[in-house]
C-alpha positions in Angstrom: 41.3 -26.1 7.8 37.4 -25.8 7.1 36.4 -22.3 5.7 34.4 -19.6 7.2 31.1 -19.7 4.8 30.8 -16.0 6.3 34.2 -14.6 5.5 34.3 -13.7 1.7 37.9 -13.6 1.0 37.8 -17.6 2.1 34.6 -18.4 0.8 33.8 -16.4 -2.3 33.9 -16.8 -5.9 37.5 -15.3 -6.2 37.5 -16.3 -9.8 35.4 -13.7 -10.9 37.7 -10.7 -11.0 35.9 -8.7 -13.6 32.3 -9.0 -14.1 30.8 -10.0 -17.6 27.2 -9.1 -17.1 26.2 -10.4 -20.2 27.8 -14.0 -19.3 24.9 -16.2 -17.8 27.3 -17.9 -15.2 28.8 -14.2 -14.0 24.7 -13.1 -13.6 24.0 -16.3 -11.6 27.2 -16.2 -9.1 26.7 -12.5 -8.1 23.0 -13.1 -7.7 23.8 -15.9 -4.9 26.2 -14.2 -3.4 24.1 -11.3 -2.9 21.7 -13.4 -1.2 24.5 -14.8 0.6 25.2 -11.1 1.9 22.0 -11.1 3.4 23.0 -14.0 5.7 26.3 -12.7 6.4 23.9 -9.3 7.3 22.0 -11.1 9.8 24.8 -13.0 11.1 26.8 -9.8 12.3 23.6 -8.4 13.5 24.0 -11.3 16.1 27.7 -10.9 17.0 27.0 -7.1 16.9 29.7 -6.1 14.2 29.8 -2.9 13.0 32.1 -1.3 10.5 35.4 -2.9 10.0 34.5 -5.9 12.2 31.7 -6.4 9.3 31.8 -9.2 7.7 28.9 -8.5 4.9 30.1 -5.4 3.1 32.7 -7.2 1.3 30.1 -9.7 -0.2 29.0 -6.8 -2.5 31.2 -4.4 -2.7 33.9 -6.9 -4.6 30.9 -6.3 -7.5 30.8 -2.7 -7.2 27.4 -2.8 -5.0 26.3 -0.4 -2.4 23.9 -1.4 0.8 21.2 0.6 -0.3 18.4 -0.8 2.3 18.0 -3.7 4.8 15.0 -5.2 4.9 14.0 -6.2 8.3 10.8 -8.0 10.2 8.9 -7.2 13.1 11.5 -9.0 15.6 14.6 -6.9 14.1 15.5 -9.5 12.1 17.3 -9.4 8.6 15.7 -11.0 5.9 16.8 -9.6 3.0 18.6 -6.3 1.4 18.1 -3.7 -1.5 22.1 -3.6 -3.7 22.9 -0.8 -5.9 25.1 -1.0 -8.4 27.5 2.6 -8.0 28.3 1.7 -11.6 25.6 1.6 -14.5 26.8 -1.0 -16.7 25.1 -3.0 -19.9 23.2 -6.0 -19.3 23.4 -4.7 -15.3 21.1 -4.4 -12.8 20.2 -0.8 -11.4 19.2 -2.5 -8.2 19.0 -6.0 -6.3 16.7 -7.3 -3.9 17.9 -10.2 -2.6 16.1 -12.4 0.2 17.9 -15.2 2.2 16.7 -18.4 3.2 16.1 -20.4 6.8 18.4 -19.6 10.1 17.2 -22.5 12.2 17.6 -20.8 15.3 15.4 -17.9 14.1 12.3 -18.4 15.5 10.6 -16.1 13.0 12.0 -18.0 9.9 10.5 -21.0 11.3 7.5 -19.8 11.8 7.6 -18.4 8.6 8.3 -22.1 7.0 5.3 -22.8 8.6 2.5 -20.4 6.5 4.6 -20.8 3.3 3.4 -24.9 4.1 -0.2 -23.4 5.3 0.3 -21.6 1.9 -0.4 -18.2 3.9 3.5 -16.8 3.1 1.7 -13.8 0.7 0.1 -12.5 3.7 3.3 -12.2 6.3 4.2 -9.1 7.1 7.8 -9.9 5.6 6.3 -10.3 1.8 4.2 -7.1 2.3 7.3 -4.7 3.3 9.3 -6.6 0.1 6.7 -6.0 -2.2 6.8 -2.3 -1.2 10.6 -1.7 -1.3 10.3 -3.7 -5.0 7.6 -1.0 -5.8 9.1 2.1 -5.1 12.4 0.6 -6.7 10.7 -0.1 -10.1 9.1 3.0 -9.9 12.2 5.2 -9.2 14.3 3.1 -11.9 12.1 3.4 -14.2 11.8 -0.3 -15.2 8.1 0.3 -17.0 6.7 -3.3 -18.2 10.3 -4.9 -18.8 11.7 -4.8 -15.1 15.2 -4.5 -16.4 16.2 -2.2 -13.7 15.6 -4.7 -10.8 16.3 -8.4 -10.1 15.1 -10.7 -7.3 17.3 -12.7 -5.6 16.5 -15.6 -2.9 17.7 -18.5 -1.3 15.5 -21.5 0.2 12.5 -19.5 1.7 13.9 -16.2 0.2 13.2 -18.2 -2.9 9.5 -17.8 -2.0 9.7 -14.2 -0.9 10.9 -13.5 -4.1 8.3 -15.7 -6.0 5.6 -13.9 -4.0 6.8 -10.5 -5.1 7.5 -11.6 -8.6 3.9 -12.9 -9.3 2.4 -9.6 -7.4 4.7 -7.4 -9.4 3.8 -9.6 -12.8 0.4 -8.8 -11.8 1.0 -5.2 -12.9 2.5 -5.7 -15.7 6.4 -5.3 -13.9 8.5 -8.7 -15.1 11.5 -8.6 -13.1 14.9 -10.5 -13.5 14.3 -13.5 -10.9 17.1 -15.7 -9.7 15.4 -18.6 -7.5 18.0 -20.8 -5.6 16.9 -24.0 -4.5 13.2 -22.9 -4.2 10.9 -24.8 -2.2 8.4 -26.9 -4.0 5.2 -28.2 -1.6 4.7 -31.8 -2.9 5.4 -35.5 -2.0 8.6 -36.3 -3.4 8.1 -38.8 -6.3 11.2 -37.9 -7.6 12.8 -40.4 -5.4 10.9 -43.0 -7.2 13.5 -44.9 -9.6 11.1 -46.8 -11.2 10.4 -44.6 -14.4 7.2 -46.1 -15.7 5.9 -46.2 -11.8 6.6 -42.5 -11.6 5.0 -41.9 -14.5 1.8 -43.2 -13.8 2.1 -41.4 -9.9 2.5 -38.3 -12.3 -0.4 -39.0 -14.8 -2.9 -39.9 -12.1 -1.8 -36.5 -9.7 -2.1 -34.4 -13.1 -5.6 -35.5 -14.0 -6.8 -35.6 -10.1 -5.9 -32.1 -10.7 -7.5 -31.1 -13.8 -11.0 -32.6 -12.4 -10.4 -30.6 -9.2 -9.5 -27.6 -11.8 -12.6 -28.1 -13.6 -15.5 -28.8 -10.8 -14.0 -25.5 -9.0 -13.8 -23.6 -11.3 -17.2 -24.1 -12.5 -19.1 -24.0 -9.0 -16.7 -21.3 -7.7 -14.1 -18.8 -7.9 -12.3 -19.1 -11.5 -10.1 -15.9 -11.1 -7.3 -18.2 -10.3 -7.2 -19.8 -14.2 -6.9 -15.8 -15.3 -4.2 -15.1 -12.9 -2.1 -17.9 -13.4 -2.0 -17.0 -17.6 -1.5 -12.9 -16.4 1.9 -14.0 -14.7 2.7 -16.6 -17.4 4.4 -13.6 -19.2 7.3 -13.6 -16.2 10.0 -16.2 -16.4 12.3 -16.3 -13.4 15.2 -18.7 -13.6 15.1 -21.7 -11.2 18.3 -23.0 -9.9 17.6 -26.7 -8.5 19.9 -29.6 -7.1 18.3 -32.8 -8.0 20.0 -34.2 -4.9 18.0 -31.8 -2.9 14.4 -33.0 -1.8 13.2 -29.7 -0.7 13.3 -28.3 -5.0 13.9 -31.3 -6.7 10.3 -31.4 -7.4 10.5 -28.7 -10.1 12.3 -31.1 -12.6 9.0 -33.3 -12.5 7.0 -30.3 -12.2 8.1 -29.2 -15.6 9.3 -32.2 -16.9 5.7 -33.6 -17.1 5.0 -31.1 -19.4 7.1 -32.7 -21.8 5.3 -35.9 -21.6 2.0 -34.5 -22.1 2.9 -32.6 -25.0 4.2 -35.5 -26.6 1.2 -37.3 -26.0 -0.9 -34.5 -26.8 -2.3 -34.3 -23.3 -1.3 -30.4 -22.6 -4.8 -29.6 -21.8 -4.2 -31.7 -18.7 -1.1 -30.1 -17.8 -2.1 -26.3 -18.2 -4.9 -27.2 -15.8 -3.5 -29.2 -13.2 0.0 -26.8 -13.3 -2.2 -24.3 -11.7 -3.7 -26.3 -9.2 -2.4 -27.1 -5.4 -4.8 -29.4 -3.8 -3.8 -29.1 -0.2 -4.2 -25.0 -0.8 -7.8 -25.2 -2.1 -8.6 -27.9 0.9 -7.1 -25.2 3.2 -9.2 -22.5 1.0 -12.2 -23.9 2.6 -11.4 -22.7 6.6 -9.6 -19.9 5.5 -10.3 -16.5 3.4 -7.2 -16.7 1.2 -4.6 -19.0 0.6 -2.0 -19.3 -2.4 0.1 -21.9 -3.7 3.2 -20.0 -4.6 5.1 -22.8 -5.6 3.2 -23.5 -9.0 5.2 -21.6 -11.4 3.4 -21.1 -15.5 7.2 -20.5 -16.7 10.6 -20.5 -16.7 13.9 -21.0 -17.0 14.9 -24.1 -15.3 18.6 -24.8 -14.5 19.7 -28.3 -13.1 23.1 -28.9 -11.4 24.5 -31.9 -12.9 27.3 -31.4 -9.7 27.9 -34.1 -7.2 27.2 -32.6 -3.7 28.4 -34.1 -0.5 25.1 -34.8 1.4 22.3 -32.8 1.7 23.4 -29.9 3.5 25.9 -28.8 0.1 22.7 -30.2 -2.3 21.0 -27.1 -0.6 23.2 -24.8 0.1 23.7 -21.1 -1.8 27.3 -21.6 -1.9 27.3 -24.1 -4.8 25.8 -21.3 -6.7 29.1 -19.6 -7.3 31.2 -22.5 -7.8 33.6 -22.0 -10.9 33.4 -25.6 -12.0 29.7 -25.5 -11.8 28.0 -27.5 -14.4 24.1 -27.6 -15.3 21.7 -28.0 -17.9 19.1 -25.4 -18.5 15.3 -25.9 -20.2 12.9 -23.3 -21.4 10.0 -23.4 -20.2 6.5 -20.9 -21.2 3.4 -21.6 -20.7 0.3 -21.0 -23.4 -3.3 -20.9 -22.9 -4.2 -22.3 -26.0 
């Protein structure tokens, strides 16, 4: 009988009975299903359960979590959720703000989808009331410069909720514990290339397109953009991609050129071109602002090396808790010099 993705007790990570919070693979299975919480939140705001009939509560209380604060848009719907942990524990979170990805029948989400590819997802009114709930958190938990009392949590287009408040919080200073699940990365999809030396060259030839773009902008216009981009260098949120999944597969090219250029002492080209999104700075030209949240200085990227079952699983934030999970994980920082 196929399990209820919705009911925890059938589909959650039962394995984790006690909660290590300084094991990597504990941090990264609560994180997702916190974020699944937030679907299970919406989902019963639909079916109008209340109380008992709830099916959300018991994807965070089994970790000792509160609901603190729901995070909803102008239409009423849930998008995300503010945990607290009842318990203060080492290595633990204060707080969670997790953010969950695309309902297809939600109207709002897919509009949403639609100005994070218009690259106009910082301005929606969903980003703004997240980067004031993250705020106030980090001011009330007193997280200073570190962040270590709040993590970010999101799923799919949560993903890129959570990068938008990550970068505006990096901005001042505020580096918070960031758990990205299959983020979305705008680019054509030359992962699917087999040919390795035929990608390569796609990748050499986008890179320095790029760098001259970089270079003839930032000398005729604005080139705030190059100082922001090493500002939020300093935050690292760990990336959780599915190579099988075309929507943030991009991410292992995206850093795994970097490699390459280093190698071939090149990485003037690639700290240029990382920073730069072509289609944002076309769209820059009709409209006041855009920005291309997707292009990420550092981090911490983890790979599944899981087979998934089509492209539905390669995406999905269930796979996230899996107890035979296996992945490989680079390190990724980026320097100016």
């Amino acid at each position: 009988m196929r399990r209820d993705r919705h009911v925890f007790h059938e589909s959650g990570p039962h394995h984790l009975t006690h909660v290590d919070w300084g094991d990597a693979d504990h941090r990264r299975s609560v994180a997702a299903c916190l974020v699944q919480a937030t679907y299970v939140l919406d989902h019963d705001r639909k079916k109008n359960r209340r109380e008992h009939e709830a099916l959300a509560p018991a994807w965070w209380q089994f970790f000792g979590f509160r609901l603190h604060e729901k995070l909803s848009d102008e239409k009423g719907s849930c998008f995300g959720a503010v945990f607290k942990l009842e318990r203060s524990s080492l290595r633990a979170p204060a707080y969670v703000v997790a953010f969950r990805g695309t309902i297809l029948e939600c109207i709002e989400d897919l509009k949403l989808n639609l100005r994070r590819i218009f690259h106009e997802l910082h301005d929606s009114y969903r980003v703004k009331l997240a980067k004031k709930a993250v705020l106030s958190l980090t001011a009330y938990a007193g997280s200073g410069g570190g962040g270590a009392g709040v993590w970010l949590a999101g799923h799919s287009l949560g993903s890129s909720v959570a990068i938008a408040v990550g970068k505006a919080m990096a901005m001042r200073d505020v580096f918070l514990e960031s758990f990205l699940f299959n983020p979305p990365y705008l680019s054509a999809p030359l992962h699917r290339i087999k040919n390795h030396k035929l990608k390569q060259s796609f990748q050499i030839t986008k890179a320095v397109t790029k760098t001259v773009v970089a270079l003839a902008t930032d000398r005729f216009g604005d080139s705030s953009e190059a100082a922001s981009f090493e500002i939020i260098s300093r935050w690292a949120p760990s990336l959780f991609v599915n190579p099988s999944d075309t929507i943030c597969a991009e991410y292992i090219d995206y850093f795994g050129v970097r490699e390459f250029m280093a190698e071939h002492k090149l990485e003037f080209i690639w700290r240029t071109s990382a920073r730069v999104c072509i289609s944002a700075r076309t769209l820059a030209i009709w409209r006041e602002e855009t920005e291309a949240l997707h292009l990420l200085p550092s981090a911490d990227l983890h790979v599944s090396s899981c087979a998934s079952s089509g492209r539905r699983a390669a995406h999905s934030i269930q796979q996230w808790w899996r107890s035979d999970l296996a992945e490989t994980c680079s390190r990724h920082r980026y320097h100016s010099e």
